[in-house]
C-alpha positions in Angstrom: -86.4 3.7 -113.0 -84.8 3.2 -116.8 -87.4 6.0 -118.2 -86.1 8.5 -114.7 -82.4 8.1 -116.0 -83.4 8.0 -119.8 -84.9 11.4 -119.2 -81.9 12.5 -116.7 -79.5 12.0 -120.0 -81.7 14.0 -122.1 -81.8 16.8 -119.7 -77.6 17.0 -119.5 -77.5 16.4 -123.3 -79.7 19.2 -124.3 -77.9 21.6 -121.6 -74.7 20.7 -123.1 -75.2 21.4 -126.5 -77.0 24.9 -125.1 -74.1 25.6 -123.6 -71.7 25.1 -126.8 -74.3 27.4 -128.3 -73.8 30.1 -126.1 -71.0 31.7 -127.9 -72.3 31.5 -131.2 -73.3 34.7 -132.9 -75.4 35.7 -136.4 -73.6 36.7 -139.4 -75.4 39.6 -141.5 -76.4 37.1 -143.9 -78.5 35.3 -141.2 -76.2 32.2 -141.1 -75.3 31.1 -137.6 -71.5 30.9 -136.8 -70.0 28.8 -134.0 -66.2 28.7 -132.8 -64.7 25.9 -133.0 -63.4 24.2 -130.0 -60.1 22.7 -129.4 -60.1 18.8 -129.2 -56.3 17.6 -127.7 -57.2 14.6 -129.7 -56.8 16.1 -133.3 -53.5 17.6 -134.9 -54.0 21.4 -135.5 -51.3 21.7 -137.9 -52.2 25.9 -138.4 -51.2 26.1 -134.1 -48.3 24.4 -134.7 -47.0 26.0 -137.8 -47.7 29.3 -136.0 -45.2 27.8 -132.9 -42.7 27.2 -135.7 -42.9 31.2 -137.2 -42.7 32.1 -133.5 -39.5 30.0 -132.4 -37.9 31.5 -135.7 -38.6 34.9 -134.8 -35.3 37.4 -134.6 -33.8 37.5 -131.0 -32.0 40.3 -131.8 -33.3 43.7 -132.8 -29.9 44.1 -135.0 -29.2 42.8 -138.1 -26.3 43.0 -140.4 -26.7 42.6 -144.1 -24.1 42.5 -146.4 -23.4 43.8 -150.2 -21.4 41.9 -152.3 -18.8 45.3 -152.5 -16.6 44.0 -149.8 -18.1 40.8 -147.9 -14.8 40.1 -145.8 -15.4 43.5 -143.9 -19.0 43.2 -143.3 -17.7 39.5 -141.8 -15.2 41.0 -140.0 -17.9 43.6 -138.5 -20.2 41.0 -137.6 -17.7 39.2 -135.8 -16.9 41.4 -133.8 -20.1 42.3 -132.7 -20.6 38.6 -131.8 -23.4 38.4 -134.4 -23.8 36.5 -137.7 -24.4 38.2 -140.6 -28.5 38.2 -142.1 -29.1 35.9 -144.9 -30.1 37.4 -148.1 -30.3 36.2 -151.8 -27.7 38.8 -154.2 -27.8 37.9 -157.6 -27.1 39.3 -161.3 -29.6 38.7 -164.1 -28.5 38.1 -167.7 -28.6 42.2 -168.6 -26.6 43.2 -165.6 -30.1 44.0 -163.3 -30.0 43.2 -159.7 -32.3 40.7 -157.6 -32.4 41.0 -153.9 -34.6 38.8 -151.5 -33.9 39.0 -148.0 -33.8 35.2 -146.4 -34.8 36.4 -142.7 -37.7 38.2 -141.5 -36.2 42.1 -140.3 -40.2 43.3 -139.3 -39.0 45.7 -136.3 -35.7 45.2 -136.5 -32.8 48.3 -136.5 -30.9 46.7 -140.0 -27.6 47.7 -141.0 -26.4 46.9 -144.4 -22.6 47.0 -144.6 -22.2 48.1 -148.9 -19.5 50.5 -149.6 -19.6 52.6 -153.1 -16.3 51.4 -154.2 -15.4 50.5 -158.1 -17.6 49.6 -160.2 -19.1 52.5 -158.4 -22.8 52.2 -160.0 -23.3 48.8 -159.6 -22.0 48.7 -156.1 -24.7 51.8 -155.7 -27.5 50.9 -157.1 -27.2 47.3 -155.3 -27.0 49.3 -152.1 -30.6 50.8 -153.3 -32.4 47.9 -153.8 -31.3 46.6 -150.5 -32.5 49.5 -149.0 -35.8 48.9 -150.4 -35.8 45.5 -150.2 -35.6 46.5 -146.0 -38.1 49.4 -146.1 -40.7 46.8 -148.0 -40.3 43.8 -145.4 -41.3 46.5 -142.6 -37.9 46.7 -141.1 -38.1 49.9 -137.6 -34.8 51.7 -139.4 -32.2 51.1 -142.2 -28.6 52.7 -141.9 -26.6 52.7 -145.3 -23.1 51.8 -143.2 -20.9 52.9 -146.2 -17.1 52.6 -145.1 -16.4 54.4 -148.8 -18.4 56.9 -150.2 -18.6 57.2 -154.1 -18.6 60.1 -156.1 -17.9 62.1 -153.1 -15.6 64.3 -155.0 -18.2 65.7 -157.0 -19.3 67.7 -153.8 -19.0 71.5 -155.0 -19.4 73.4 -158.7 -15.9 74.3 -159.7 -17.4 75.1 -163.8 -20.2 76.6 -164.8 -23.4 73.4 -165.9 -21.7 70.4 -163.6 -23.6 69.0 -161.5 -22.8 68.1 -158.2 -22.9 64.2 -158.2 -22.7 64.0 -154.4 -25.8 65.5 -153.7 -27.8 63.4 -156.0 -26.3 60.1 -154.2 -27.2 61.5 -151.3 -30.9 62.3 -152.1 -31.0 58.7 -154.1 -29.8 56.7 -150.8 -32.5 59.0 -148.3 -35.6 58.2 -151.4 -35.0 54.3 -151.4 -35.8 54.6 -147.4 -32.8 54.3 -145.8 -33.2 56.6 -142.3 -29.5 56.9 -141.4 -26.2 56.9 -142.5 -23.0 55.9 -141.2 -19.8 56.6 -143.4 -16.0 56.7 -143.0 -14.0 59.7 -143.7 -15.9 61.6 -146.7 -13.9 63.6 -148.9 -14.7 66.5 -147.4 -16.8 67.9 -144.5 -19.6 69.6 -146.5 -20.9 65.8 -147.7 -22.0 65.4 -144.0 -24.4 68.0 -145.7 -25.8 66.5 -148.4 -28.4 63.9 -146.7 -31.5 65.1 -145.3 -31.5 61.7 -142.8 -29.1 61.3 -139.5 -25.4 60.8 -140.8 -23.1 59.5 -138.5 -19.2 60.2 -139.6 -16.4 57.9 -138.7 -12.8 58.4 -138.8 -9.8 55.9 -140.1 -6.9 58.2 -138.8 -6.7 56.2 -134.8 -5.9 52.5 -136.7 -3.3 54.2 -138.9 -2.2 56.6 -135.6 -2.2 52.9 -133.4 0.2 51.0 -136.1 2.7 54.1 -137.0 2.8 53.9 -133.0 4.0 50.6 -133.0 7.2 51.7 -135.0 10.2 53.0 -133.6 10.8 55.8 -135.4 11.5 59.0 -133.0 9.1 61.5 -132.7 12.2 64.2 -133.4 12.4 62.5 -136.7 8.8 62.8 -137.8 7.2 65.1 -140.1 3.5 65.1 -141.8 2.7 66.0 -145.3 -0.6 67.0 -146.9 -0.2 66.0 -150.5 -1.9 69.1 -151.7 -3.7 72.7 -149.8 -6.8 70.7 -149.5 -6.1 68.2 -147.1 -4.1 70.7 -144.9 -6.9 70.1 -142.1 -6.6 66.6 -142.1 -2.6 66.5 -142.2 -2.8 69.2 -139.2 -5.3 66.8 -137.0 -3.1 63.8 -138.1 0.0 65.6 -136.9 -1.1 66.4 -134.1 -2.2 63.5 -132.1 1.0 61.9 -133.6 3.4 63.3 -130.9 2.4 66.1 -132.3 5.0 66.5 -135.2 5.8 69.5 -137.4 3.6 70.0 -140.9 5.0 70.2 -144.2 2.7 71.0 -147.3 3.1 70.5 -150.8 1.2 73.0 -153.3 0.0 71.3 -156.6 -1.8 72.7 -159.4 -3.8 70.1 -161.1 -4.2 70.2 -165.1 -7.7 68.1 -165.4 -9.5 65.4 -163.8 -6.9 62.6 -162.2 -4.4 64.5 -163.3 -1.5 66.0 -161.4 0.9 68.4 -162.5 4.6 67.1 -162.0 8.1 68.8 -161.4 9.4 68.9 -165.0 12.3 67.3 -164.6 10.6 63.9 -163.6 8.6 64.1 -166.7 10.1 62.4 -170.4 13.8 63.7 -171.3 12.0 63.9 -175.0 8.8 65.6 -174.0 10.8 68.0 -171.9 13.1 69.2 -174.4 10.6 69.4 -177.4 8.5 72.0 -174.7 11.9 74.0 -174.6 12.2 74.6 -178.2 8.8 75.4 -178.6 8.9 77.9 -176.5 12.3 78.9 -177.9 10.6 79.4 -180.9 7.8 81.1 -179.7 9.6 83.9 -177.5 13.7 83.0 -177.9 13.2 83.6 -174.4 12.7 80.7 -171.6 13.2 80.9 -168.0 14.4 77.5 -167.3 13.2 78.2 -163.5 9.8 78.9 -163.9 10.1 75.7 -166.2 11.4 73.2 -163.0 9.0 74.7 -160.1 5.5 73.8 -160.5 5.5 72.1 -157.6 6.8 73.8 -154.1 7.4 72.9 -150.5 6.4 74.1 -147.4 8.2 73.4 -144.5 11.4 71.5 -143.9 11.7 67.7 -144.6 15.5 67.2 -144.6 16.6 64.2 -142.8 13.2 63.5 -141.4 10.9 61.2 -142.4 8.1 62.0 -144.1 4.6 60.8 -143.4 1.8 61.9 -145.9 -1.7 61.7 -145.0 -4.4 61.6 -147.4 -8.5 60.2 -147.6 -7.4 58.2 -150.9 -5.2 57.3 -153.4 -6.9 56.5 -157.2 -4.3 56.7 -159.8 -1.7 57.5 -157.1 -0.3 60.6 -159.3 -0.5 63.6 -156.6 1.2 61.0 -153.8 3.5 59.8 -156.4 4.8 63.2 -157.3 4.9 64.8 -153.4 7.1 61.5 -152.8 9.1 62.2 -155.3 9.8 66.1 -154.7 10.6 65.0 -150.8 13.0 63.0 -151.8 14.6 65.8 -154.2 14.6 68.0 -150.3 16.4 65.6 -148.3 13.4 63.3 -146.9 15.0 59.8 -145.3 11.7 57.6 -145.7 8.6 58.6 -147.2 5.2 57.2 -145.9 1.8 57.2 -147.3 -1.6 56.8 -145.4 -4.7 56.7 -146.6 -8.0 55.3 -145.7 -9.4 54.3 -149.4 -7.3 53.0 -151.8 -9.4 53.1 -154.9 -6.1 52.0 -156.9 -7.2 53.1 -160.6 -4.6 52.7 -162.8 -1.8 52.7 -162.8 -1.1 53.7 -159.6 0.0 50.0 -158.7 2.8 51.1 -160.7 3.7 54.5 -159.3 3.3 53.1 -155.9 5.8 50.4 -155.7 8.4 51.8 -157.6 10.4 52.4 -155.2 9.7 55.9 -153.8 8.0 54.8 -150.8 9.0 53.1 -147.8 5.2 51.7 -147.0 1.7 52.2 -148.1 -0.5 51.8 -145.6 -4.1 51.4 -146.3 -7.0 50.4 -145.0 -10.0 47.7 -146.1 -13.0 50.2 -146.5 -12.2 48.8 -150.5 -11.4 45.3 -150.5 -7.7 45.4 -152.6 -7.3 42.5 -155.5 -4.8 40.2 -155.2 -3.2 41.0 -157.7 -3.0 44.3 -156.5 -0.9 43.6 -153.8 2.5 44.8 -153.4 5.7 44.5 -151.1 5.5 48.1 -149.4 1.5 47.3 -149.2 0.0 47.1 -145.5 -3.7 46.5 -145.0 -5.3 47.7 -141.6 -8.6 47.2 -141.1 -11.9 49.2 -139.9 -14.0 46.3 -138.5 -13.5 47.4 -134.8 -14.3 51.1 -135.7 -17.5 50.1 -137.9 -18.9 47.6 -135.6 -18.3 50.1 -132.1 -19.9 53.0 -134.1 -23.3 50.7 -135.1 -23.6 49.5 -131.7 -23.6 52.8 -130.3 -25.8 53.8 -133.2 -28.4 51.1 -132.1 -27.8 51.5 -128.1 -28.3 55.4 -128.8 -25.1 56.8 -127.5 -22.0 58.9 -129.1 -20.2 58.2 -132.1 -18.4 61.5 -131.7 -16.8 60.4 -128.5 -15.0 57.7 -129.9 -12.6 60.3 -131.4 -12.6 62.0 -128.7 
């Protein structure tokens, strides 16, 4: 009886251990490989440290990086949206190079990295580009460059013979680093949309100015829009016209160099003015103290009314500062100045509070030092417009119709 269930066990042992053998295989190099199986018993510590890489997977297909350019915006944004913003490591070595290590995985993720071009405009730029890459290399589905101010913008055409055209060659960096879209706020001009060989999505900053002047009682009778200069007559026209559609003024300037505005002569130095008038006494004995005063004419009628100029950006404030001050000399009751970037180079802190305008209303596509600040100043921000256009940008619907 003992040697009939001593030979039983032997059978079931030797059927088990064929059975574990089943699934084993031969290498090429004649060894024999078996898997491994589970036992509940013993810890696997590579199962559960794959659970913990799982549970810490994104949620969310979106993500929202930010530069260090203007951080309170891209919070702003992200708040908005309901989201957080992604972690990731900025930092600045000893010689001025830039490190950036994403802290979150962004493998099939749509990322948008919030990083306007704003001064110092290389370093805010290239930092933009290693982000980009730093995106494109940890396998991230698409990458849009959300850039509420565009840099060198204004280099967009050849107006000399051997310039280059600056805006081009940002564009063609931003689309080599990887980046597969772009979504910007009001370029300089139209032709940038242009430049970039990738999906550009434009945004405009006129409806939060529009919404605010709104909000002011100032009768529509009263109103009148200014373009600063001939080449924002466009965007003074479109401005004037969804604001209860108000006359158009425009003032033609002839500028002397780069950030430089001619001015009406009598505005400029009492000294300077008089030392030009015996030059050219000298030179001819003949002046024409007329074509001497206009170098700066109007177009329409501003008496009484008051004056709203409209303009992308203000950087040393000289073209604004002079219109403002040759409305004025026709009767203007208030001037206004709008713009979407304030760039703020100096010294236009100066020229802009003293005293010509009523209020300077800006938006935060350039985040404005404190120092910078001013009692006419007035801030709007973009968030809302920013944060709409990405989600329609990653839902796949219309950014056009939100101007619309």
């Amino acid at each position: 009886m003992c040697s009939f269930f001593f030979l039983t066990n032997l059978v079931i042992t030797l059927f088990w251990q064929r059975c574990k053998l089943v699934d084993s295989f031969q290498l090429s190099n004649g060894r024999v490989c078996t898997p491994v199986h589970k036992d509940h018993n013993v810890p696997d510590f590579l199962g559960a440290q794959h659970e913990k890489e799982v549970l810490h997977k994104p949620l969310e297909r979106l993500l929202i990086f930010s530069g260090t350019a203007n951080p309170s915006l891209s919070q702003e944004v992200a708040c908005y949206m309901g989201l957080n913003l992604g972690k990731v490591k900025i930092k600045r070595f000893a010689d001025g190079e830039i490190y950036v290590q994403l802290q979150e995985s962004v493998r099939g993720c749509d990322v948008f990295l919030v990083q306007p071009t704003s001064p110092p405009a290389n370093e805010n730029l290239m930092e933009l580009l290693i982000m980009i890459d730093a995106c494109r290399r940890a396998s991230a589905r698409t990458i849009t460059a959300v850039i509420p101010y565009f840099g060198y913008a204004r280099a967009d055409r050849k107006t000399q013979g051997r310039e280059s055209i600056a805006a081009k060659l940002v564009a063609n960096m931003i689309t080599e680093a990887g980046a597969t879209r772009v979504l910007a706020c009001d370029l300089h001009s139209a032709q940038g949309l242009g430049y970039f060989d990738i999906p550009i999505d434009h945004v405009y900053g006129e409806p939060v100015i529009l919404d605010y002047l709104a909000s002011k009682i100032i009768s529509s009778n009263d109103l009148v829009v200014v373009s600063p200069d001939v080449g924002g007559v466009a965007r003074a026209r479109g401005f004037a016209k969804k604001l209860s559609d108000a006359p158009l003024a425009i003032v033609d300037k002839r500028r002397q160099g780069h950030n430089v505005s001619e001015q009406h002569l009598v505005l400029q130095n009492p000294v300077a003015f008089v030392l030009n008038i015996l030059k050219l006494l000298l030179a001819t004995c003949i002046i024409s103290i007329a074509s001497l005063r206009v170098v700066m004419n109007l177009i329409g009628d501003v008496r009484g009314k008051v004056a709203v100029m409209v303009d992308d950006m203000i950087d040393t404030a000289g073209t604004i500062a002079n219109a403002a001050a040759l409305l004025h000399q026709e009767g203007a009751r208030a001037v206004y100045a709008c713009c979407t970037h304030a760039v703020f180079s100096p010294p236009a802190i100066e020229r802009l509070s003293g005293g010509l305008f009523q209020e300077v209303i800006i938006t935060n596509t350039i985040p404005v030092l404190e120092k910078n600040y001013f009692p006419q100043l007035t801030v709007l921000s973009v968030a809302n417009l920013l944060a709409e256009a990405i989600w329609r940008v990653h839902d796949d619907g219309s950014v056009s119709s939100m101007f619309k």
